[in-house]
C-alpha positions in Angstrom: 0.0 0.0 0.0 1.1 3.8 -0.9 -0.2 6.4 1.3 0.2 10.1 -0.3 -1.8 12.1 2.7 -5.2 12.1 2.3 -5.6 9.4 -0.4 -4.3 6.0 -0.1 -3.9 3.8 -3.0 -3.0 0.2 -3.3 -3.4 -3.2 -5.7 -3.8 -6.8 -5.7 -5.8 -9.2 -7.9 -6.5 -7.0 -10.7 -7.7 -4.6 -8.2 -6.8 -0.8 -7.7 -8.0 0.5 -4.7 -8.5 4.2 -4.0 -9.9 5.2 -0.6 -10.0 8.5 0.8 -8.2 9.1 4.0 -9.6 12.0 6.0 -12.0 11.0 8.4 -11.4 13.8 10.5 -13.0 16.1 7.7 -15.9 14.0 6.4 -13.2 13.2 3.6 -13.6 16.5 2.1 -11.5 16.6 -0.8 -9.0 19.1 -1.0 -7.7 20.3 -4.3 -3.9 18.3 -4.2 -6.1 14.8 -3.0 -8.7 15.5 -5.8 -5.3 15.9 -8.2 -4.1 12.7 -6.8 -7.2 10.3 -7.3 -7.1 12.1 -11.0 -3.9 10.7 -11.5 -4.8 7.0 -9.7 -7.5 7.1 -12.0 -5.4 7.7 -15.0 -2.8 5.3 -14.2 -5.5 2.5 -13.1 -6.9 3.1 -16.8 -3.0 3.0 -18.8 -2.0 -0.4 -16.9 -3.2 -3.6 -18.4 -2.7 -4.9 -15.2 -5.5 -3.2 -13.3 -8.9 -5.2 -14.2 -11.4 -2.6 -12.0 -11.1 0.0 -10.1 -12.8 0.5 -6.2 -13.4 4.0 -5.0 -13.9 3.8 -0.9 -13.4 6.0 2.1 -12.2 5.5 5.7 -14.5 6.7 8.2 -18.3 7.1 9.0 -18.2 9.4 6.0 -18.0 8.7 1.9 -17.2 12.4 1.2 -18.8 15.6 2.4 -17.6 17.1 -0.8 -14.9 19.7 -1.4 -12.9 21.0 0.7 -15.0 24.2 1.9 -12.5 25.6 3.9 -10.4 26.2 0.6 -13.4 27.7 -1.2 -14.0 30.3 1.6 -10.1 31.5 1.7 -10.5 31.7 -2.0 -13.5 33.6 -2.1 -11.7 36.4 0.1 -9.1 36.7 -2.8 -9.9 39.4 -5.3 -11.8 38.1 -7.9 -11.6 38.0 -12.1 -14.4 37.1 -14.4 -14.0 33.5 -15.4 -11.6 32.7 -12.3 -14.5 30.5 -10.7 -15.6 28.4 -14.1 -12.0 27.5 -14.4 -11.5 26.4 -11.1 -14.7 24.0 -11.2 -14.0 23.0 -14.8 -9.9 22.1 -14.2 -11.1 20.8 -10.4 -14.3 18.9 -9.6 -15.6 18.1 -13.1 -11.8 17.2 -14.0 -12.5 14.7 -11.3 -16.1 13.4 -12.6 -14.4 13.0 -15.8 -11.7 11.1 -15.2 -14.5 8.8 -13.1 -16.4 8.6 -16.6 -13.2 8.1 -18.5 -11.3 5.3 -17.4 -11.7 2.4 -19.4 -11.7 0.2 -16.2 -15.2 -0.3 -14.4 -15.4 1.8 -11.4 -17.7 0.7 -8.1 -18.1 3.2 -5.8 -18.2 1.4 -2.3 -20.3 4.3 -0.1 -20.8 3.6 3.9 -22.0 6.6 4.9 -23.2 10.2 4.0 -21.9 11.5 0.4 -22.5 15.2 0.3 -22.5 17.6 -3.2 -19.1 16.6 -5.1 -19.0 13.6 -2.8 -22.4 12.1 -4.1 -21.2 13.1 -7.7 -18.4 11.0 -7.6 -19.9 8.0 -6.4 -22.6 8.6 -9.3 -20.2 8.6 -12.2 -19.6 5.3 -11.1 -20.1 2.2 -13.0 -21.5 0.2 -9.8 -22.3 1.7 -6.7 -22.8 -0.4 -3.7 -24.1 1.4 -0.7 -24.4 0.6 2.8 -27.3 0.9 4.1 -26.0 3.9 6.5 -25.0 5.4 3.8 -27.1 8.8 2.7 -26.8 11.2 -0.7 -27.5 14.8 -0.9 -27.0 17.9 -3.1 -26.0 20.3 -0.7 -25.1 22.8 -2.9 -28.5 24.9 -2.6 -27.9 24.4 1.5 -24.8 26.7 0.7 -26.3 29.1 -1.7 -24.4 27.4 -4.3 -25.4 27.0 -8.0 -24.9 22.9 -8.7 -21.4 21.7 -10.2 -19.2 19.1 -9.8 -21.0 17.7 -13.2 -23.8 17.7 -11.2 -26.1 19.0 -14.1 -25.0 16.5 -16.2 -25.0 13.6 -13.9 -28.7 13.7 -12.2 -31.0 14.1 -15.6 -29.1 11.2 -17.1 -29.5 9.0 -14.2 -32.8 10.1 -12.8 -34.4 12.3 -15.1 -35.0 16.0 -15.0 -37.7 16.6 -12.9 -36.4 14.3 -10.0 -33.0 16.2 -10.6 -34.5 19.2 -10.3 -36.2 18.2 -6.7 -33.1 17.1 -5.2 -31.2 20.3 -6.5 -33.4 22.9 -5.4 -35.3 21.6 -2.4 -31.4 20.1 -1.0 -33.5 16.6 1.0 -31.1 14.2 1.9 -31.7 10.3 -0.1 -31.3 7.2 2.0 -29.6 4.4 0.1 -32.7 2.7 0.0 -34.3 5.5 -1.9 -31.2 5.9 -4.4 -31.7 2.3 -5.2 -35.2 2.6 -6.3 -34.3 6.0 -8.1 -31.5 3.9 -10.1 -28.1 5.4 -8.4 -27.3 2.6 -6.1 -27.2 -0.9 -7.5 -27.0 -2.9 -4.2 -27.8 -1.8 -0.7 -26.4 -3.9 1.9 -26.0 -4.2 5.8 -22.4 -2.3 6.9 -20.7 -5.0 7.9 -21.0 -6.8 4.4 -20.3 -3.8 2.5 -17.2 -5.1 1.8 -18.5 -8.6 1.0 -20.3 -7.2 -1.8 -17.8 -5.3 -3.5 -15.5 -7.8 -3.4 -17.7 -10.1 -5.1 -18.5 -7.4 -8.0 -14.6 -6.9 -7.8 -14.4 -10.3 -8.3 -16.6 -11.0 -10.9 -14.9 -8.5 -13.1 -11.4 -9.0 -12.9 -12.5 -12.1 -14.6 -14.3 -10.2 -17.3 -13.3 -9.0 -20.6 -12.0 -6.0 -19.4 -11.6 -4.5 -23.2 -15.1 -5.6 -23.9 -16.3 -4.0 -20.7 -14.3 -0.8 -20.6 -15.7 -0.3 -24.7 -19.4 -1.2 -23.6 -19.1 1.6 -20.8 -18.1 4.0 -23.6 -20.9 3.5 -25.8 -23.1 3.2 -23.0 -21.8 6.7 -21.6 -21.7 7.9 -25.4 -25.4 7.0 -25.9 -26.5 9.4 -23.5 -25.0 12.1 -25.6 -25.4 11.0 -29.3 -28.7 10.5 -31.4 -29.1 7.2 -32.5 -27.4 7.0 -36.2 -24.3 8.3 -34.3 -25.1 5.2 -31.3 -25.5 2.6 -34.1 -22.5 3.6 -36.0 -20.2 3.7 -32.9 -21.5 0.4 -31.9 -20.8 -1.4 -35.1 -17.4 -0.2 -35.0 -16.2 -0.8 -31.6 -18.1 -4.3 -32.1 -15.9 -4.6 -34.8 -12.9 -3.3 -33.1 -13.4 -5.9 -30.1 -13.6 -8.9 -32.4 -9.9 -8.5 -32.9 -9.4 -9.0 -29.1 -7.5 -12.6 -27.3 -10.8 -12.1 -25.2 -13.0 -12.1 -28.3 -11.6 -15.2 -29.2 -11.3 -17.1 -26.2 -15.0 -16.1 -25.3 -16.2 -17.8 -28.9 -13.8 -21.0 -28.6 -15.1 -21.6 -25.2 -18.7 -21.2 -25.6 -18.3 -23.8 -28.4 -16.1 -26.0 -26.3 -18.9 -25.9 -23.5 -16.5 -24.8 -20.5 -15.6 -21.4 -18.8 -13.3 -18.5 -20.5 -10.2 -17.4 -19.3 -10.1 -13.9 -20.0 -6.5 -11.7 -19.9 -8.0 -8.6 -20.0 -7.2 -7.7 -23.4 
C-alpha cells in the first residue's frame, strides 16, 4: 500500500483500490487529493494490469464534498471574471471526468453520507454499492451554491429531470434505499457486508473481458450524448474493433467448447 496524505492507493488481484483518507474532515477533498485520485485514476486506466477500479473512504463518511474551507479562503481573494468556471472546470468536473473516463469499471463502495461533489463522484460510477447507512444529498443549494461538480449533467441522465430538479433545489437528503429505487445505487447492503459485496462485483470483473467491458461503458456513456445514427455507427465499430481481441476469441472457442473462458484482460 502507498499512502500520499489524504488518499491511499494500493493493488492486488487486478484490483486498484483508492480510498480517501480524511475521516477527520468527512473526507472532504481538498484540491492536491482530488489531483491525486485524477492521476490514480489515469494510471488504473494506462496499466493492463488493473482489471477494475474500487473507489472507498475511511471513516463514517463517503465524502462531504470539497474541501469548503479552501473555497472560503478563495472567495476572500480578489476576484476575475472566469476565475471560478476555471476552477470547477480544471477541479471537480476534471475529477467526474476522469470517473467517466477510465476504461476500467469503477464501483463506488459508499458507507456513509456522500454530500454535493462527494455524491457526484460516487454517481459517475459504473456500480455503486451502498451501505445501508449510507445517505446522498445535493448540498449545494444548502450553501447558496449553483450545482457543479457535473452535477447537471450527472442527475438528468440518471434520474431524469424533474427528480433532478427536486433534489437540487429543495437540497433533502436520499437514503440508500431511496437511491436504489431512483437507479443510483445498485446494491444496498447491511455495513458490515459492504465489503463482502464489493469484493464479489470486484471479483466477478477481474475475470471479465476487461476490453469488452471498458468499450461497452463508452458506448453506453456515449449514448447518452449521441442521437441514435451516431449510437448505431459507434457500436458497429467498436463491435468490430473488439472482435480483434485474445478475449474475443477465447470467449467464442469456449462457448463452443462448453467450459468457462479465461479472460487476460485484453
Amino acid at each position: 500500500m502507498s499512502t500520499d496524505d489524504d488518499v491511499l492507493h494500493e493493488f492486488g488481484d487486478g484490483v486498484a483500490r483508492i480510498t480517501l483518507n480524511r475521516p477527520e474532515a468527512a473526507n472532504a477533498i481538498a484540491p492536491e487529493a482530488r489531483d491525486r485520485i485524477i492521476a490514480l485514476l489515469q494510471q488504473a486506466d494506462a496499466d493492463p494490469e488493473v482489471r477494475v477500479v474500487v473507489l472507498a473512504a475511511n471513516g463514517r463518511h463517503f465524502c462531504a464534498g470539497a474541501d469548503v474551507t479552501r473555497i472560503h479562503a478563495a472567495s476572500s481573494e480578489p476576484k476575475r471574471v472566469g476565475d471560478g468556471m476555471r476552477r470547477i472546470m480544471g477541479g471537480a468536473q476534471r475529477l467526474i471526468a476522469a470517473v467517466l473516463d477510465c476504461g476500467k469499471p469503477v464501483i463506488a463502495a459508499v458507507q456513509g453520507p456522500a454530500a454535493g461533489m462527494g455524491a457526484h463522484l460516487a454517481f459517475a460510477a459504473d456500480l455503486v454499492v451502498a451501505a445501508d447507512t449510507a445517505t446522498f444529498i445535493e448540498s449545494f443549494v444548502l450553501r447558496g451554491l449553483v450545482v457543479d461538480a457535473a452535477g447537471a449533467y450527472l442527475l438528468p441522465r440518471r434520474i431524469g429531470l424533474q427528480k433532478a430538479k427536486e433534489l437540487a433545489f429543495l437540497g433533502d437528503k436520499l437514503s440508500a434505499q431511496d437511491a436504489h429505487d431512483l437507479g443510483l445505487v445498485n446494491r444496498v447492503v447491511p455495513p458490515e457486508e459492504l465489503e463482502k459485496a464489493v469484493a464479489e462485483l470486484s471479483e466477478r470483473l477481474t475475470a471479465a473481458p476487461t476490453g469488452a467491458v471498458a468499450l461497452t461503458k463508452k458506448l453506453f456513456n456515449r449514448s447518452l450524448d449521441g442521437d441514435r445514427e451516431e449510437s448505431f455507427l459507434l457500436e458497429g465499430a467498436l463491435q468490430d474493433l473488439q472482435s480483434y481481441a485474445h478475449d474475443s476469441a477465447e470467449g467464442i472457442a469456449a462457448f463452443k467448447e462448453r467450459r468457462t473462458p479465461r479472460y487476460l484482460g485484453w
